[in-house]
C-alpha positions as CSV (number, residue, x, y, z in Angstrom):
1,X,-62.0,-130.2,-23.8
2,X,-65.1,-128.3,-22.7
3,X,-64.8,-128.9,-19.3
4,X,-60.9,-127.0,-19.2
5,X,-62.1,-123.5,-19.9
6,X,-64.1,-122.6,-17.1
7,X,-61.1,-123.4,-15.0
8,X,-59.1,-120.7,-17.0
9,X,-61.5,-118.2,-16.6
10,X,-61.4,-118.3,-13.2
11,X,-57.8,-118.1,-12.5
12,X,-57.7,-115.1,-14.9
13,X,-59.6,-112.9,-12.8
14,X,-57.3,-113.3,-9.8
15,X,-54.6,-111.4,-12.7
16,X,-56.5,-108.8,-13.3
17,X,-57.6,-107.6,-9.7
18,X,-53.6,-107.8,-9.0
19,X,-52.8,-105.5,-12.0
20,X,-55.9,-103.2,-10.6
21,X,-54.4,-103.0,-7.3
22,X,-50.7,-102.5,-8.5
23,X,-52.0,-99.6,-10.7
24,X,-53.8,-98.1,-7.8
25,X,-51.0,-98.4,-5.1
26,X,-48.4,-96.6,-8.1
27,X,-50.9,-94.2,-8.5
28,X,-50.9,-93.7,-4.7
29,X,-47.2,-93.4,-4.3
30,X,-46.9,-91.4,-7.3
31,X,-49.4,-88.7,-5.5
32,X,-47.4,-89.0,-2.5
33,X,-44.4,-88.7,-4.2
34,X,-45.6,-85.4,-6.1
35,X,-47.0,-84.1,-2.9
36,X,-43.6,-84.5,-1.3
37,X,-42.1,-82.7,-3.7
38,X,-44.7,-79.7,-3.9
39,X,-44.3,-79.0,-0.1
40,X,-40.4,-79.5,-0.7
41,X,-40.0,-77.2,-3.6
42,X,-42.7,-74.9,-1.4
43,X,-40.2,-75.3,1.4
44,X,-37.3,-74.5,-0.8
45,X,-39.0,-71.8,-2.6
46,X,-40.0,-70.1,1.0
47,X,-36.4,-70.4,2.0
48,X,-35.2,-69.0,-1.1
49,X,-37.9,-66.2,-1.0
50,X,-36.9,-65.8,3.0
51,X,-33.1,-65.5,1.9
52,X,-33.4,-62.8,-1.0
53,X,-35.7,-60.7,1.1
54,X,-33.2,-61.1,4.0
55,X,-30.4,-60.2,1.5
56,X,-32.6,-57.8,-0.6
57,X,-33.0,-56.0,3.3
58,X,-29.6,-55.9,4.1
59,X,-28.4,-54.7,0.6
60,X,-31.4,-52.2,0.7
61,X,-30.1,-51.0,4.4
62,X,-27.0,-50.3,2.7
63,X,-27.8,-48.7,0.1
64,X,-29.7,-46.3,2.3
65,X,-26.8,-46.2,5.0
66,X,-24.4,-45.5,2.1
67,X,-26.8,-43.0,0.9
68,X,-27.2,-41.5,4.0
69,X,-23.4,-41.0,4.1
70,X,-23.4,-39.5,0.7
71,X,-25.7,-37.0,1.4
72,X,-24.0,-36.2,4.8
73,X,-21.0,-35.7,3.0
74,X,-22.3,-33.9,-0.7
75,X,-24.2,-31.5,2.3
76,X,-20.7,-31.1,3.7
77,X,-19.0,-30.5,0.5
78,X,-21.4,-28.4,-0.7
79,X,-21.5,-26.0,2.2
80,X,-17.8,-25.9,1.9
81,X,-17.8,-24.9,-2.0
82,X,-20.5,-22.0,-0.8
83,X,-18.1,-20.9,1.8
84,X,-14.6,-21.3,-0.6
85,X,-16.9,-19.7,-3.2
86,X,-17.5,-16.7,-1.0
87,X,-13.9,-16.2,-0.1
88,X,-13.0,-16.5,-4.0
89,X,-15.4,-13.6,-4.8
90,X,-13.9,-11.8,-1.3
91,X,-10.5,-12.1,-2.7
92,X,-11.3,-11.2,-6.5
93,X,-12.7,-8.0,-4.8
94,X,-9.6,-7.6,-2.8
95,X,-7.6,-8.5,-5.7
96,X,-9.3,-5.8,-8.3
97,X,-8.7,-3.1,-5.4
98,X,-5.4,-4.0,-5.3
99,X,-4.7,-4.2,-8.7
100,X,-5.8,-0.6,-9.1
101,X,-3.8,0.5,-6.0
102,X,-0.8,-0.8,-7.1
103,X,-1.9,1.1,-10.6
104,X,-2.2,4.0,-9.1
105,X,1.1,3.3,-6.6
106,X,3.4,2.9,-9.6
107,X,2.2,6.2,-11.6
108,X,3.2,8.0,-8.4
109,X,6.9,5.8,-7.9
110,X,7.3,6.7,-11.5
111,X,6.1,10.4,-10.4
112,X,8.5,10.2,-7.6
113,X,11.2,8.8,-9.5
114,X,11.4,11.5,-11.9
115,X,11.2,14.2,-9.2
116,X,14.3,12.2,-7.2
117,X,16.2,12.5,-10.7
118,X,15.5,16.1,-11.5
119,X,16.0,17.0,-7.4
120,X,19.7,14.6,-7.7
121,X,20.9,16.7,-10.7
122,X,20.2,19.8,-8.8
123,X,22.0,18.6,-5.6
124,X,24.3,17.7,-7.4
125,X,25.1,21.1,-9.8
126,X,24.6,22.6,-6.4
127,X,27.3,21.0,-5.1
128,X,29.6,21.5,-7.3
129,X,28.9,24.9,-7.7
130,X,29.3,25.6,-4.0
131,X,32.7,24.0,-4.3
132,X,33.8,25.6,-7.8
133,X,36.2,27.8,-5.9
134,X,38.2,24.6,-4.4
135,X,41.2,23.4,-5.9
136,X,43.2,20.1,-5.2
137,X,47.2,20.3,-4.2
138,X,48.6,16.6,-4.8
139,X,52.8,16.2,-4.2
140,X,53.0,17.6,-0.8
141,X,55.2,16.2,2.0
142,X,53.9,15.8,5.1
143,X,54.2,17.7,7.6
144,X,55.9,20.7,5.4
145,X,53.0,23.1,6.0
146,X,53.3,23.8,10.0
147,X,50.8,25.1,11.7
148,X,50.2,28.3,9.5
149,X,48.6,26.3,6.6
150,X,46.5,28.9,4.8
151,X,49.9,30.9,4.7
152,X,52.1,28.3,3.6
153,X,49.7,27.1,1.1
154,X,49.6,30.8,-0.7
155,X,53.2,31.2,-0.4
156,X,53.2,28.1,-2.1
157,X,50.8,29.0,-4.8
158,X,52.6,31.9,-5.6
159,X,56.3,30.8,-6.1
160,X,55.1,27.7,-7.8
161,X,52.5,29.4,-10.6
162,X,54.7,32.5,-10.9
163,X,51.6,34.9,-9.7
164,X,51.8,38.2,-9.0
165,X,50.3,37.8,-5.9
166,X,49.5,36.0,-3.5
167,X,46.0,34.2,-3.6
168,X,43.7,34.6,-1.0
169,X,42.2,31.4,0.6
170,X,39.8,30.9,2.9
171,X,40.6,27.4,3.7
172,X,43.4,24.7,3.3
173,X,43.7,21.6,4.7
174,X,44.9,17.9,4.2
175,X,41.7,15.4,3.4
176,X,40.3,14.3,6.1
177,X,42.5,10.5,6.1
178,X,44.2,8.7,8.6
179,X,47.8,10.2,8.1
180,X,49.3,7.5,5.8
181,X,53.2,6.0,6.5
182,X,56.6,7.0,5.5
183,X,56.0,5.3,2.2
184,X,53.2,5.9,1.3
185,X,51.5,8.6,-0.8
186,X,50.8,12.0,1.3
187,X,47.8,13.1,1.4
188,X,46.2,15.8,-0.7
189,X,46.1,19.8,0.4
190,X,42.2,21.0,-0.4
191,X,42.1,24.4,-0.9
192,X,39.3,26.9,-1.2
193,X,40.0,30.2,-3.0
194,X,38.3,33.3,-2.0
195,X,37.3,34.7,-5.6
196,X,36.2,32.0,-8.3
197,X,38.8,33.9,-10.9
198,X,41.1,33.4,-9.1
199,X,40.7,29.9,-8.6
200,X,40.3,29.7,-12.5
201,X,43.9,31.5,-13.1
202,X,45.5,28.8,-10.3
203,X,44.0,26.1,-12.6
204,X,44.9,27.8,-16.3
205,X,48.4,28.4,-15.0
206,X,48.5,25.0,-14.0
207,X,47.6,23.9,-17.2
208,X,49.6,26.1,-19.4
209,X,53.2,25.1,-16.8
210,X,52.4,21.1,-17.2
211,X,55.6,20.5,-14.8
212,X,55.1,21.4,-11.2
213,X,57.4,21.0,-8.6
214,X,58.2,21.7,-4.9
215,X,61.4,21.4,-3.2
216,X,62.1,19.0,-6.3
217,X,59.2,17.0,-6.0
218,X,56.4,16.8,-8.8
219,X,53.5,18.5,-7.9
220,X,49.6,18.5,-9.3
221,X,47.2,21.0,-9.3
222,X,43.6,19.9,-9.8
223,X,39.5,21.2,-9.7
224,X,38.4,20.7,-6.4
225,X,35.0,18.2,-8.0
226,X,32.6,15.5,-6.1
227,X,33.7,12.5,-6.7
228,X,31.2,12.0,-9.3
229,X,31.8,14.7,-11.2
230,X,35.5,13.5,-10.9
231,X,34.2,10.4,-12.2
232,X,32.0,12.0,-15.0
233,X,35.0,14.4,-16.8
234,X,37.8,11.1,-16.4
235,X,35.5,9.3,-18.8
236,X,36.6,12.2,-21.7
237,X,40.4,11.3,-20.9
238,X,40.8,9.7,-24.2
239,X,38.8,12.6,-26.1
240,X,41.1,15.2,-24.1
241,X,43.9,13.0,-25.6
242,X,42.5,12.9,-29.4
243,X,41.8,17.1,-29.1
244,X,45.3,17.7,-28.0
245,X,46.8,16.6,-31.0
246,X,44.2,18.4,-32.8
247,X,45.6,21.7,-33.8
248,X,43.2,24.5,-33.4
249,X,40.9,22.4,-31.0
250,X,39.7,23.7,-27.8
251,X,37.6,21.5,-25.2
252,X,36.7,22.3,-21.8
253,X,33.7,21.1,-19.0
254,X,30.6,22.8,-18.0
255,X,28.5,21.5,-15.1
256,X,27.6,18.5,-14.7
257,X,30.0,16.8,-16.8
258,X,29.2,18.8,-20.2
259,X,32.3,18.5,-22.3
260,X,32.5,21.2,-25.3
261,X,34.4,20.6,-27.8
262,X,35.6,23.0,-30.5
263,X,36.6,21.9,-33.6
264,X,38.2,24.0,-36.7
265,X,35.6,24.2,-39.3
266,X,32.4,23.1,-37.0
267,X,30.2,24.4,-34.7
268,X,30.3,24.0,-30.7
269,X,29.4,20.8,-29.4
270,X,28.2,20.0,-26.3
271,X,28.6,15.9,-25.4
272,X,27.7,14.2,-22.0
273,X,28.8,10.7,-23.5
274,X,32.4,9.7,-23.8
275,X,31.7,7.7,-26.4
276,X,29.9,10.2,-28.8
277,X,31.9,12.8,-28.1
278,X,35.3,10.5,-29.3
279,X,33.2,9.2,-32.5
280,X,32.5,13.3,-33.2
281,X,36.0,13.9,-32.6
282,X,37.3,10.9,-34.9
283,X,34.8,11.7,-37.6
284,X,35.9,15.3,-37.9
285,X,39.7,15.3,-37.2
286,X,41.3,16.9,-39.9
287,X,43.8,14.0,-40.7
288,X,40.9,11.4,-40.2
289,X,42.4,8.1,-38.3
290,X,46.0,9.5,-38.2
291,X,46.0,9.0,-34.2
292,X,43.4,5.6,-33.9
293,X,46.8,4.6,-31.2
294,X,45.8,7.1,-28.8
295,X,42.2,6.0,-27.6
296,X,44.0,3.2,-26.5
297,X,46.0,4.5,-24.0
């Protein structure tokens, strides 16, 4: 038995300097392995790096491209607010100036409007009164005056009203109308008398004979107005109608288109609206309502 264990010993030791060199070679490839890795995350990390920066560049580029752009354009916009801000302040100037101009433009078309009014009413009076000698003939034939009109129209006058005298006239003539047909109405004699009394008495005896005729035809005798007096004084027709049956009444027009109306037991009133004036008329008649058909005729 003692001579066995030297022979153990010795092939023990051959173990051992294996394990050693095992150990050694793992710790070797385990360095190289580590190393291998360093450089390769080194490698990776520099690539990564590389790529960011490179992406980092081109972003940053971008950004100052974009950047650029903006600026160009707020530069742009902004000049062009300064410029539409001037022209707003140009045209609130321009609009204030206005504004009082136009102030100052209606006082004066009001101004003016007034003076056309008052200067209408004149003309018109005026008018009127230049023609307050004329009278109207309706009913005549045609063709029944010949050529001595002013003469035939007196004559006329005369035998018809039952005058004393002739009138004098200075003018007589149809209206100035195409000369109508065989069946149609003829046209109207206007006639200016010399003396404005006179021309009053051709109308009051008109007025006070109703019926009119010539050669057996109806005749009419009328004011020789402007049409819009004409106008004016037809709006009382329906007043003249409620004062006739008024006994006592009297009524008659002053110019331009006054109507006065007398009434038994009131004072004189003087109306330029229909309306009023038939509402005065109705209110006052002595048998109140009694003729509500006639104002609509």
């Amino acid at each position: 038995m003692p001579g066995t264990k030297p022979s153990s010993n010795r092939t023990a030791r051959p173990a051992n300097a294996s394990s050693s060199e095992e150990s050694q070679d793992c710790s070797e490839s385990e360095k190289l392995t580590a190393g291998m890795l360093t450089k390769a995350l080194d490698s990776l990390k520099f690539d990564i790096c590389s790529k960011i920066e490179l992406a980092i560049g081109r972003v940053q580029a971008d950004i100052a491209a974009v950047r650029e752009e903006l600026t160009s354009s707020v530069t742009s916009l902004q000049k062009t607010v300064n410029d539409q801000g001037g022209r707003l302040k140009e045209l609130e100037t321009s609009a204030a100036a206005t504004c009082d101009s136009m102030s100052a433009m209606e006082r004066t078309v009001s101004e003016l409007q007034s003076q056309v009014k008052v200067l209408q009413t004149k003309c018109e009076d005026l008018k009127n009164r230049s023609q307050r000698n004329n009278i109207r003939l309706v009913g005549i034939p045609e063709d029944q005056e010949g050529t001595m009109v002013i003469e035939f129209v007196s004559n006329l006058l005369q035998e018809v009203l039952r005058l004393d005298e002739k009138p004098l006239l200075d003018r007589a003539h149809r209206s100035p109308q195409a000369k109508p047909k065989p069946n149609q109405p003829p046209r109207p004699f206007i006639i200016r008398v010399h003396y404005f009394h006179v021309s009053e008495l051709i109308l009051r005896q008109a007025r006070q004979l109703q019926s009119l005729s010539f050669n057996g035809r109806a005749i009419h005798i009328f004011p020789g107005l402007t049409a819009a007096e004409a106008k004016r004084r037809a709006a009382f027709r329906d007043v003249r109608k409620w004062l006739r049956e008024i006994e006592g009444a009297g009524f008659g027009f002053c110019l331009p288109a006054k109507f006065r109306i007398t009434v038994p037991g009131a004072k004189e009133r003087m109306f330029t609206d229909p309306q009023l004036a038939l509402d005065y008329v109705i209110s006052t008649a002595p048998d109140n309502g009694a003729h509500g058909d006639i104002s609509a005729d």
